[in-house]
C-alpha positions in Angstrom: 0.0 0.0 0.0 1.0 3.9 -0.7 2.4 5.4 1.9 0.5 8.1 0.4 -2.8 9.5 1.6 -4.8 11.3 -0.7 -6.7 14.7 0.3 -9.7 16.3 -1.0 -11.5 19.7 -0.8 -12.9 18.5 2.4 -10.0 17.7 4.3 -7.3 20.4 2.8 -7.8 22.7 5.3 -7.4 20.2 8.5 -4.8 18.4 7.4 -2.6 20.5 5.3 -3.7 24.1 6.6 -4.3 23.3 9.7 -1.1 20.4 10.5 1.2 20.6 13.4 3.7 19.6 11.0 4.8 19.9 7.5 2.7 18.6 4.6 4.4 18.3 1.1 1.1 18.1 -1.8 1.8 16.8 -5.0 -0.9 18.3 -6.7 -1.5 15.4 -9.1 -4.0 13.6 -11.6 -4.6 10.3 -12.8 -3.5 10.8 -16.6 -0.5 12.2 -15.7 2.8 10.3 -16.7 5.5 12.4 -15.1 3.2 12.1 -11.6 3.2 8.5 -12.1 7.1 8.7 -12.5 7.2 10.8 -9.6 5.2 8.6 -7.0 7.6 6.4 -6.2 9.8 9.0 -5.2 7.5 10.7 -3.1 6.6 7.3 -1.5 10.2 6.7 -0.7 10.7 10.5 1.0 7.2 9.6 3.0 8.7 6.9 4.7 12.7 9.1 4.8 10.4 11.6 6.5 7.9 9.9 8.5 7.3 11.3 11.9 8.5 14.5 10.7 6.7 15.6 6.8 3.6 14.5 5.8 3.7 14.0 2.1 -0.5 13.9 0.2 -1.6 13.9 -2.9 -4.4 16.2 -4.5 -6.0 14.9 -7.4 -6.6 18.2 -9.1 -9.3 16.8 -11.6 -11.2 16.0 -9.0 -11.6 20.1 -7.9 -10.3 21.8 -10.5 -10.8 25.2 -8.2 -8.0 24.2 -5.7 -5.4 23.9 -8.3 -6.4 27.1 -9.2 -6.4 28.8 -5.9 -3.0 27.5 -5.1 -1.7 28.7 -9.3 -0.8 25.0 -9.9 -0.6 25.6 -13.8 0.8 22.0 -14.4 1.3 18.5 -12.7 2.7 17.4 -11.2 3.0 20.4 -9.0 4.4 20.4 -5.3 4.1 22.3 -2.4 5.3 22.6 1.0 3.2 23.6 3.3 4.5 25.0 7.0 2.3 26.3 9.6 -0.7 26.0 6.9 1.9 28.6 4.6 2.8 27.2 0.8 6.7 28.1 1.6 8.0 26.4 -1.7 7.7 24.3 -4.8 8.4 22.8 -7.6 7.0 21.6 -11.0 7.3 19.2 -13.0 8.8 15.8 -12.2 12.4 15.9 -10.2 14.6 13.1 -9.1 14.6 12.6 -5.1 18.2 14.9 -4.5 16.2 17.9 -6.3 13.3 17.5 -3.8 15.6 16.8 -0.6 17.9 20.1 -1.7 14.2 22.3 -2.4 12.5 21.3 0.4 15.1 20.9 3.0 15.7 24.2 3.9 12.4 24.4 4.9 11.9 21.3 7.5 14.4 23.1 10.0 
């Protein structure tokens, strides 16, 4: 099983905006390649960061207005999220070092 847990509309706010830790989104969707190239790297860094990151998906077909509200203008699309704050991201698939070295800083 994925290590990760997808969110919808309904839960964004309590468990990304509102987490007492940090929540990495791949803002994703189903027909994507790259995001299916890119999941299991993300799967590996949930379980590097377990305890410490919570890493979700959001299937952005699924509410088309949150990828707007958030300017995701391509998937797959991540953000971190600290103290419910988007604090950085990146586009586009990446290899594991470029997510680590983006994200990082970020984790304390």
């Amino acid at each position: 099983m994925s290590p990760l847990r997808e969110v919808t509309t309904s839960s964004f706010e309590s468990e990304v905006l509102q987490a007492e830790r940090p929540v990495l989104v791949e803002f994703t969707a189903e027909w994507c390649a790259p995001c299916k190239q890119l999941k299991p790297v993300l799967e590996e860094l949930a379980r590097d960061w377990a305890g410490a990151v919570d890493v979700v998906e959001f299937d952005v077909d699924k509410d088309p207005q949150m990828a707007v509200r958030y300017r995701v203008l391509g998937v797959p699309t991540m953000i971190l999220f600290v103290n419910g704050e988007a604090k950085a991201r990146l586009t586009g698939f990446k290899p594991k070092k470029a997510i680590v070295k983006k994200f990082g800083p970020h984790l304390g």
